[in-house]
TORKOL-272778 format. One record per atom (N, C-alpha, C, O, CB): atom name; chain; z, x, y; residue number from 1. Coordinates in nm, 2 decimals. Glycine has a CB too. Example, Ala and Ser with C-alpha at 12.3 -4.5 7.8 and 13.67 -1.06 7.14 Angstrom:
% residues 2
a/c/up/east/north/k
N/A/0.78/1.32/-0.57/1
CA/A/0.78/1.23/-0.45/1
C/A/0.78/1.32/-0.33/1
O/A/0.85/1.42/-0.33/1
CB/A/0.90/1.13/-0.45/1
N/A/0.71/1.28/-0.22/2
CA/A/0.71/1.37/-0.11/2
C/A/0.79/1.29/0.00/2
O/A/0.80/1.34/0.11/2
CB/A/0.57/1.41/-0.06/2
% end
This chain:
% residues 106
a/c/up/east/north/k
N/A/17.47/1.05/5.64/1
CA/A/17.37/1.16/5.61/1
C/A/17.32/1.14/5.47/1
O/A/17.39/1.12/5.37/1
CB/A/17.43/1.30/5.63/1
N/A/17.15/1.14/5.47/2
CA/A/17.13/1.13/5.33/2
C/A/17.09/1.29/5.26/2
O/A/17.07/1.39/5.33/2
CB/A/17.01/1.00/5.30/2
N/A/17.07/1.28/5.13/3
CA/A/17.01/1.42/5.12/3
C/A/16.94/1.38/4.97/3
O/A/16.93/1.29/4.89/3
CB/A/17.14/1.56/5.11/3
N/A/16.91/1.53/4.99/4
CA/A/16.79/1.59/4.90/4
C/A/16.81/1.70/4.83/4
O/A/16.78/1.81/4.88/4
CB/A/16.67/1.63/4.98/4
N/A/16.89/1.69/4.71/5
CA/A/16.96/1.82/4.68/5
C/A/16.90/1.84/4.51/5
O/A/16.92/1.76/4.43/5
CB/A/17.15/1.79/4.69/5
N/A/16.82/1.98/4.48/6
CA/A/16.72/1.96/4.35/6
C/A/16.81/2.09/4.28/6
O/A/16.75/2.15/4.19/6
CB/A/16.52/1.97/4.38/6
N/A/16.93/2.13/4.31/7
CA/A/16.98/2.26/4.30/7
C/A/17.01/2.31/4.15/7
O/A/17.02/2.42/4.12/7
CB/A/17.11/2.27/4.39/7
N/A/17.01/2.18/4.04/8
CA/A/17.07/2.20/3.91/8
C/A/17.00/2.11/3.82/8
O/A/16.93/2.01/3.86/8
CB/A/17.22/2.19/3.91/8
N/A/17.02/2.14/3.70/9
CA/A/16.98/2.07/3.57/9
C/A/17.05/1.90/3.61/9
O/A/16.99/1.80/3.56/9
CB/A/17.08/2.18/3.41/9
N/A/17.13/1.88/3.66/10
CA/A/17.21/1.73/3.65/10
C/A/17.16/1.63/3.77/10
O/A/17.23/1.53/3.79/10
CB/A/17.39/1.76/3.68/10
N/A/17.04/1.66/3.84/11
CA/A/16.95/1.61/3.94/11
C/A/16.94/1.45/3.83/11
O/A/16.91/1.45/3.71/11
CB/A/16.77/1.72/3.98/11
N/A/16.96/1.34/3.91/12
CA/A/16.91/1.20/3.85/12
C/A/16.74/1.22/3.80/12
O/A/16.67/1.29/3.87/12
CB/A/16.92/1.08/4.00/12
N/A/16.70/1.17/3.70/13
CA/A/16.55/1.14/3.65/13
C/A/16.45/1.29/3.70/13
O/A/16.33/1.30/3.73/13
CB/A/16.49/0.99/3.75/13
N/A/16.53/1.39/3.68/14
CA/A/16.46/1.52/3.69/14
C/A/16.42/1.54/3.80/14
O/A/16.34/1.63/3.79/14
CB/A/16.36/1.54/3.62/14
N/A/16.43/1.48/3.96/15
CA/A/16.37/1.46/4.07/15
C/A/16.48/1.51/4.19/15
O/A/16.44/1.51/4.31/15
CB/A/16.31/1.30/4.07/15
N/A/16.60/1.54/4.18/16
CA/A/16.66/1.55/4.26/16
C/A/16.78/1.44/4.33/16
O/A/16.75/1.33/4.37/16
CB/A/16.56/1.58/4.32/16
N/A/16.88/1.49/4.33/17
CA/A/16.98/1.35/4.43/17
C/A/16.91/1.33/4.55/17
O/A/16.85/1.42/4.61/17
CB/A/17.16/1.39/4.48/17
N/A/16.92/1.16/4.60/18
CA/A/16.88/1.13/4.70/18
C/A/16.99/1.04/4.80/18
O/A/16.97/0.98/4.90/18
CB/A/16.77/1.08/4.66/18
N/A/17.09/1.06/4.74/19
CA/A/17.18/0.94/4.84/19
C/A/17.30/1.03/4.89/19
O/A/17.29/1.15/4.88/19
CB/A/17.26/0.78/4.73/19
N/A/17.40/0.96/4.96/20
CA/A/17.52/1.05/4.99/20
C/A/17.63/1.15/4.96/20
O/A/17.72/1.20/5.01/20
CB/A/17.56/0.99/5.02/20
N/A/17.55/1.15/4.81/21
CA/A/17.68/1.20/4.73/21
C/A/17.55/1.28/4.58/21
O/A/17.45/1.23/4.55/21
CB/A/17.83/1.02/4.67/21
N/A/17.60/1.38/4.54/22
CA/A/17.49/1.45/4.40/22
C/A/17.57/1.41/4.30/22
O/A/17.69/1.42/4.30/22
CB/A/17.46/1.63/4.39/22
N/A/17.47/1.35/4.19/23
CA/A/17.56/1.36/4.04/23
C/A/17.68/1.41/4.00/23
O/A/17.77/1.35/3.94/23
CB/A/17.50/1.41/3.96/23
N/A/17.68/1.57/4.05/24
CA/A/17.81/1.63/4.05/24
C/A/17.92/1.59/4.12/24
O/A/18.04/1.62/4.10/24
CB/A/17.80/1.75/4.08/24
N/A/17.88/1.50/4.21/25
CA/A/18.02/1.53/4.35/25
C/A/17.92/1.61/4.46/25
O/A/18.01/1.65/4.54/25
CB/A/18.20/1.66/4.29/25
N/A/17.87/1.63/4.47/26
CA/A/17.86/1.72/4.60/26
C/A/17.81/1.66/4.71/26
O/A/17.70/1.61/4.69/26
CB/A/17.78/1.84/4.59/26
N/A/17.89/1.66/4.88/27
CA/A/17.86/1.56/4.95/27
C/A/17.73/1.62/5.03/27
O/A/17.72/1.74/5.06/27
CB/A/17.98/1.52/5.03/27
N/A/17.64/1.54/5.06/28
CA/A/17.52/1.54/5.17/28
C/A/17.53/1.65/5.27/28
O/A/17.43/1.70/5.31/28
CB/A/17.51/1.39/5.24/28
N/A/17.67/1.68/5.32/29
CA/A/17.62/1.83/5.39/29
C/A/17.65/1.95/5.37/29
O/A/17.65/2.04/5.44/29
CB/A/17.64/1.85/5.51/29
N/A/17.70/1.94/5.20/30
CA/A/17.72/2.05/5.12/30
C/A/17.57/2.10/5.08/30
O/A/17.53/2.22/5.07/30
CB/A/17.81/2.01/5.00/30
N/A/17.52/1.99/5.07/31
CA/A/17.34/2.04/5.03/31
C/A/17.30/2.12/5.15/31
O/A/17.29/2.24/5.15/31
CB/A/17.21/1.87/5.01/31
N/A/17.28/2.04/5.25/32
CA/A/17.26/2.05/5.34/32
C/A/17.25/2.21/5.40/32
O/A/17.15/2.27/5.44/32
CB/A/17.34/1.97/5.38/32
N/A/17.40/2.27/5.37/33
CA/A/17.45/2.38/5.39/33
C/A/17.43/2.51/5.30/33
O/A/17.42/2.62/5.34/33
CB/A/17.56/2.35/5.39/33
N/A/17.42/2.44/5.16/34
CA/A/17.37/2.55/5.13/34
C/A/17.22/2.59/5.11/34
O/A/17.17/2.70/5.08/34
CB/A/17.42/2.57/5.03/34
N/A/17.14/2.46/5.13/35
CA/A/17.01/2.51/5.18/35
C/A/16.98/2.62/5.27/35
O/A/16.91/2.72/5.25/35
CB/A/16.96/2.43/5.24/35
N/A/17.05/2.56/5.37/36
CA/A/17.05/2.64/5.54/36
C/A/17.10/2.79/5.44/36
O/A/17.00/2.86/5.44/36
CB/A/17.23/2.55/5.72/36
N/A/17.18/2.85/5.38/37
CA/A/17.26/2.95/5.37/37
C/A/17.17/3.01/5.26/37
O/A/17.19/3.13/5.25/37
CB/A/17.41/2.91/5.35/37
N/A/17.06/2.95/5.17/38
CA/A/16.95/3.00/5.07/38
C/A/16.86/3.04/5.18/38
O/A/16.84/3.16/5.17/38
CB/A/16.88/2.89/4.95/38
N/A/16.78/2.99/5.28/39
CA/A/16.69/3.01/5.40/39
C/A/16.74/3.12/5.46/39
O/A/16.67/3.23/5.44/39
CB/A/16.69/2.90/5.50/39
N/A/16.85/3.13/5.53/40
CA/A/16.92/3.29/5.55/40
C/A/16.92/3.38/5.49/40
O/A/16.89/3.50/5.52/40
CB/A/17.04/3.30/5.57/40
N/A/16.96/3.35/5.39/41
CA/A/16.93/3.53/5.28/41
C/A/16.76/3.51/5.20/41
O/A/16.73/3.57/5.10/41
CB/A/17.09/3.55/5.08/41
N/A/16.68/3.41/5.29/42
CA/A/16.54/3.53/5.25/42
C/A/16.55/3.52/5.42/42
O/A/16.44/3.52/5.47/42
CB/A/16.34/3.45/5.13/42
N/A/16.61/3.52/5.49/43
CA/A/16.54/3.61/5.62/43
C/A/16.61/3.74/5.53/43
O/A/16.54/3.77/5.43/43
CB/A/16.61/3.57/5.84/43
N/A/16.68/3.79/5.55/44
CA/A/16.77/3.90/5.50/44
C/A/16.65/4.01/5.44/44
O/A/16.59/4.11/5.49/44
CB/A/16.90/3.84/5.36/44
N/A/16.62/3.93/5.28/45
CA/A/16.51/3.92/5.24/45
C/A/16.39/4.02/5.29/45
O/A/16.37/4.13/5.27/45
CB/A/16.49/3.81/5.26/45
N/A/16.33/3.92/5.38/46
CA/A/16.19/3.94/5.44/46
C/A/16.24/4.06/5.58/46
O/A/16.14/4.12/5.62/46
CB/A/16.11/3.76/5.51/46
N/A/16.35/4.10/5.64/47
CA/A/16.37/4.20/5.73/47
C/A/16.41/4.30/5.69/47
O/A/16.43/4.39/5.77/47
CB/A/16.43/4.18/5.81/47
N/A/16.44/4.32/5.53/48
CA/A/16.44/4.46/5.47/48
C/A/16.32/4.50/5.44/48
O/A/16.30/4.62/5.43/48
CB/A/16.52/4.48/5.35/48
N/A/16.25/4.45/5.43/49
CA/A/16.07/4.51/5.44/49
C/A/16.02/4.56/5.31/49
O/A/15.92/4.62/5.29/49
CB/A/16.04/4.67/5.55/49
N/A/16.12/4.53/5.20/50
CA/A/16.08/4.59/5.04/50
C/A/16.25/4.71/5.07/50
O/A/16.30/4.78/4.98/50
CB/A/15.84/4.72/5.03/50
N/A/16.30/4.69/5.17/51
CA/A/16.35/4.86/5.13/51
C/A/16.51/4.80/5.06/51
O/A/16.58/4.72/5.12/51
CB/A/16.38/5.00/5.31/51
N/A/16.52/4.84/4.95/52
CA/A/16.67/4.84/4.87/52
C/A/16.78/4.89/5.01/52
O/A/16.79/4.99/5.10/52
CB/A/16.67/5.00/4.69/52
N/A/16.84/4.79/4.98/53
CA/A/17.02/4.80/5.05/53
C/A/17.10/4.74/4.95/53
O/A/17.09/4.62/4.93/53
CB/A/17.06/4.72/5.20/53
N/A/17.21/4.84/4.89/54
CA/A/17.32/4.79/4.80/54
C/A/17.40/4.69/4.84/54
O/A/17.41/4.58/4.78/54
CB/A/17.41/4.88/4.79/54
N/A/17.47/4.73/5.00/55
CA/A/17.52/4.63/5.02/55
C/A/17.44/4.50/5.03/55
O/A/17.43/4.42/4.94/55
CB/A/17.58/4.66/5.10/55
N/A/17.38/4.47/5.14/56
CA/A/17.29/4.37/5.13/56
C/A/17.25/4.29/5.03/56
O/A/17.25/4.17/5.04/56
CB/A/17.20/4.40/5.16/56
N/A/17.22/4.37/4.90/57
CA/A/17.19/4.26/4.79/57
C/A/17.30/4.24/4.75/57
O/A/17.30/4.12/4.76/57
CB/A/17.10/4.28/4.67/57
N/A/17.40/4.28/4.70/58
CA/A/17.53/4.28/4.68/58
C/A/17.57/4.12/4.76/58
O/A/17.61/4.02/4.69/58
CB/A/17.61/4.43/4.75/58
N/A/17.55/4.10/4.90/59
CA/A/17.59/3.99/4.94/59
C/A/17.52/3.87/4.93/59
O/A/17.56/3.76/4.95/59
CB/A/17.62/4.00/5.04/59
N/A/17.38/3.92/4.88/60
CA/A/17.29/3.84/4.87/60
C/A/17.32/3.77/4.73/60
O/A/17.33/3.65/4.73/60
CB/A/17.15/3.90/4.89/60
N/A/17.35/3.84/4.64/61
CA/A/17.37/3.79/4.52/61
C/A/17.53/3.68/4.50/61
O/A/17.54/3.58/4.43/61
CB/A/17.37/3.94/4.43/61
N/A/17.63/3.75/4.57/62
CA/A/17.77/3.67/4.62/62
C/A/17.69/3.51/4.68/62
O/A/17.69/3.39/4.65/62
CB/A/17.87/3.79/4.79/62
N/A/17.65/3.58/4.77/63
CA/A/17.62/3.42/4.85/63
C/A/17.50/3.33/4.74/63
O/A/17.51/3.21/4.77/63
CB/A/17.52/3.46/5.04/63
N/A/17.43/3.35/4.66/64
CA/A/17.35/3.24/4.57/64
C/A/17.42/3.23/4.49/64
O/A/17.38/3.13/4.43/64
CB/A/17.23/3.27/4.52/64
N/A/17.55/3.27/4.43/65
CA/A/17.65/3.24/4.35/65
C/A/17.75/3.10/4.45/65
O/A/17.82/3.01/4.41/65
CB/A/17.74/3.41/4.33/65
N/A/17.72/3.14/4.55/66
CA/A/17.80/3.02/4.65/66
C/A/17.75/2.88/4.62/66
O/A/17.82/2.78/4.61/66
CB/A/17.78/3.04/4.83/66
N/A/17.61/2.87/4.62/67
CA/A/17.49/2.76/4.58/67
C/A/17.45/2.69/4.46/67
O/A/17.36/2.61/4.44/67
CB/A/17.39/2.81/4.61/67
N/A/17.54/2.75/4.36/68
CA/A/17.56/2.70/4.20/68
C/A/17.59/2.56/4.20/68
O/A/17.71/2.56/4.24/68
CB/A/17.69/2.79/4.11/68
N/A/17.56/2.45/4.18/69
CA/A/17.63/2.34/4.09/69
C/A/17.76/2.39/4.07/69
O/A/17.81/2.49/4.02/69
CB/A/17.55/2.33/3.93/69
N/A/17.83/2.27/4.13/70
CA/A/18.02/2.22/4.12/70
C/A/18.06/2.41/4.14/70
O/A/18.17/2.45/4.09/70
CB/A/18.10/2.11/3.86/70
N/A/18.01/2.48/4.20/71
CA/A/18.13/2.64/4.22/71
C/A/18.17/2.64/4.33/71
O/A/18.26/2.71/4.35/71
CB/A/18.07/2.80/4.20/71
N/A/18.11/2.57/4.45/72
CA/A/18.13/2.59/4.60/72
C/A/18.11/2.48/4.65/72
O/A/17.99/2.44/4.65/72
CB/A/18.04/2.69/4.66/72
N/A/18.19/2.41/4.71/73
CA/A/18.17/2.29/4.78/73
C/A/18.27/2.29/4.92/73
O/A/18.31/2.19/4.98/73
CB/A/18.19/2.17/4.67/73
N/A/18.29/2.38/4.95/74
CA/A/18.41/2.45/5.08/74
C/A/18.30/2.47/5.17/74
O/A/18.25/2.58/5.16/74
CB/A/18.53/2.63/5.06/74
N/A/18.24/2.38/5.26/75
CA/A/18.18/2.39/5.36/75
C/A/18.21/2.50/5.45/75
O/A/18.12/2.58/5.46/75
CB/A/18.20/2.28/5.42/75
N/A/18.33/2.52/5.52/76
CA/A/18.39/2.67/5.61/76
C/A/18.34/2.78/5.56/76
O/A/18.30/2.87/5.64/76
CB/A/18.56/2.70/5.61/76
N/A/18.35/2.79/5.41/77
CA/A/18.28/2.92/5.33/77
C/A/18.14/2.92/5.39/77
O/A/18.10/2.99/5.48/77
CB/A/18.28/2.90/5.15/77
N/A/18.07/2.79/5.30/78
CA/A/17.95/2.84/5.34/78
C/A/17.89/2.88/5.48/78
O/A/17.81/2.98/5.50/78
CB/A/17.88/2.76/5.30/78
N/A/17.94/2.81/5.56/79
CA/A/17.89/2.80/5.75/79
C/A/17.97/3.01/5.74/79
O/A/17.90/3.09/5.80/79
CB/A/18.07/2.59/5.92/79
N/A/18.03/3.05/5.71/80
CA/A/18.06/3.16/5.72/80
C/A/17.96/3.23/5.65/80
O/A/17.91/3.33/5.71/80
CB/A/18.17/3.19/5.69/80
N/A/17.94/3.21/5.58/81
CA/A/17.80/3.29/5.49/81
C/A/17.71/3.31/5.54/81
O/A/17.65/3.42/5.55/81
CB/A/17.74/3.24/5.38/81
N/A/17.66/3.20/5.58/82
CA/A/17.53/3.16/5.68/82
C/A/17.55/3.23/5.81/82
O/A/17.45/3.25/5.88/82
CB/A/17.52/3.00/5.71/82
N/A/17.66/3.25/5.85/83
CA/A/17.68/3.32/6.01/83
C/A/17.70/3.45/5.95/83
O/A/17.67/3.51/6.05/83
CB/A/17.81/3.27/6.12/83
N/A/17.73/3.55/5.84/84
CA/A/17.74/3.66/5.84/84
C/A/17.57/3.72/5.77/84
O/A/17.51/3.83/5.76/84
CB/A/17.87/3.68/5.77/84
N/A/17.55/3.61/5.74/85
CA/A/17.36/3.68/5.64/85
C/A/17.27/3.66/5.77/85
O/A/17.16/3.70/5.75/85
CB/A/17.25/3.55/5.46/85
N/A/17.29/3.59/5.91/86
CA/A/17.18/3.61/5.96/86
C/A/17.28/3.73/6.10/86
O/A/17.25/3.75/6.22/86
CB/A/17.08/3.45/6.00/86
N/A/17.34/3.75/6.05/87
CA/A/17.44/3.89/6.18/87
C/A/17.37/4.01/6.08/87
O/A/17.34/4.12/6.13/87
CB/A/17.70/3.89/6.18/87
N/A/17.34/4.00/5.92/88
CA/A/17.32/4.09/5.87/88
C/A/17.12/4.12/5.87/88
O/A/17.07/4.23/5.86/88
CB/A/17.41/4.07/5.75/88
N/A/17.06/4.02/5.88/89
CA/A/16.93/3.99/5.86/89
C/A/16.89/4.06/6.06/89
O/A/16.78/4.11/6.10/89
CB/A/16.91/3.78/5.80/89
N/A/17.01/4.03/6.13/90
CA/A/16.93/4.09/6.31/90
C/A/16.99/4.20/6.32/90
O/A/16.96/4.26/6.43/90
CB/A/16.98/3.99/6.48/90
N/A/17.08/4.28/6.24/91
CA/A/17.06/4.42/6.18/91
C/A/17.03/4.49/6.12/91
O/A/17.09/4.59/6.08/91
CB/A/17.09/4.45/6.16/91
N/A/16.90/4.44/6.11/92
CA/A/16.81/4.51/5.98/92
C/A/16.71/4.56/6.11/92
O/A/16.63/4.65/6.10/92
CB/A/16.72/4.38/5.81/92
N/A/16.74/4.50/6.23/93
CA/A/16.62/4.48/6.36/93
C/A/16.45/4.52/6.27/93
O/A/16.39/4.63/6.26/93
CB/A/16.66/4.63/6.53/93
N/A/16.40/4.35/6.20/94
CA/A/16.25/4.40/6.19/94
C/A/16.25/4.30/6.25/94
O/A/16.32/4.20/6.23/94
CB/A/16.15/4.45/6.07/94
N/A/16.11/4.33/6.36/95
CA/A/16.06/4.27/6.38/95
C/A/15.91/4.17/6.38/95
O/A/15.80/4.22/6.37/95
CB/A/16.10/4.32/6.41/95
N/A/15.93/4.04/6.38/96
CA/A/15.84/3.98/6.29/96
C/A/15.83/3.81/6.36/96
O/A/15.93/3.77/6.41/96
CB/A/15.90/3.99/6.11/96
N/A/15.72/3.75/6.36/97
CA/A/15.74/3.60/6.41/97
C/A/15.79/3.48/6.30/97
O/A/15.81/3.36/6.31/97
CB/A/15.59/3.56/6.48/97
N/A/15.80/3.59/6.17/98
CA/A/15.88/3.41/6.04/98
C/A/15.93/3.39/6.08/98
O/A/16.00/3.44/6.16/98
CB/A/15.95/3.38/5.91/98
N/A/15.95/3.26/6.03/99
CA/A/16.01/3.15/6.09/99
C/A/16.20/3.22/6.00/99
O/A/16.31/3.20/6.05/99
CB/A/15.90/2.96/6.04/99
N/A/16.19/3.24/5.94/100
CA/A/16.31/3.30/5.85/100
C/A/16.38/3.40/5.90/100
O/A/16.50/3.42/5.89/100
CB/A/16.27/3.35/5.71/100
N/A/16.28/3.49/5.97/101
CA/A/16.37/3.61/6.06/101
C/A/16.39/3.59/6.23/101
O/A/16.42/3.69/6.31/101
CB/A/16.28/3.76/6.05/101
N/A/16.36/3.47/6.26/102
CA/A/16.37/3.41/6.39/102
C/A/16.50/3.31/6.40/102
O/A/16.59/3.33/6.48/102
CB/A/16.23/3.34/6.40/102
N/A/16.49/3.21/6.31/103
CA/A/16.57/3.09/6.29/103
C/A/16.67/3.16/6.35/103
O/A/16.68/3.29/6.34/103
CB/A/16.59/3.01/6.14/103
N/A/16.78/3.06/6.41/104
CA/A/16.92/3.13/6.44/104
C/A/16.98/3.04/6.40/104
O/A/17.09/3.08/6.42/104
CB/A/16.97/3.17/6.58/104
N/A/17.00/2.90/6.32/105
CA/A/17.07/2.84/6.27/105
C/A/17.11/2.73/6.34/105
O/A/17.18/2.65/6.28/105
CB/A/17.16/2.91/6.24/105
N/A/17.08/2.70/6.46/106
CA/A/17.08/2.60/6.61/106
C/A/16.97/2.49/6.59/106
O/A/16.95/2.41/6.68/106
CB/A/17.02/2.70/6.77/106
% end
């Protein structure tokens, strides 16, 4: 798997890792994953409609703390993150055709 990971200050030539592995250590479907898991919390995002939920940002803010440079690289974590922000994003029930409040992660 190759990747595309632009997540921090330590990206090769200011452009982003491109091979199997990020400057830091971080493997190709760690990127991968926490992409997928940044895409999930703006569905979250875009199905609260503007309206403040504590909790919600609360996990929203936990989970982009997961996506930091060298803090999270436990794949099981993230795939759980990502399965609890879009259980939390089809309980918000808005409905809408983005592609962000649709995706199911499949």
């Amino acid at each position: 798997m190759s990747m595309y990971c632009f997540q921090c200050q330590e990206t090769m030539q200011n452009i982003g890792c491109r091979f199997n592995k990020g400057v830091c250590g971080k493997p190709a479907k760690t990127a991968c994953l926490q992409d997928a898991l940044v895409y999930a919390l703006k569905g979250i995002a875009l199905a609260s409609d503007g309206k403040y939920d504590r909790d919600n940002g609360l996990f929203i803010a936990k989970s982009l703390f997961a996506t930091i440079t060298n803090a999270n690289f436990d794949d099981e974590r993230i795939v759980a993150l990502i399965k609890e922000a879009l259980q939390r994003r089809d309980a918000l029930n808005y409905k809408c055709d983005c592609e962000a409040i649709t995706w199911t992660g499949k």
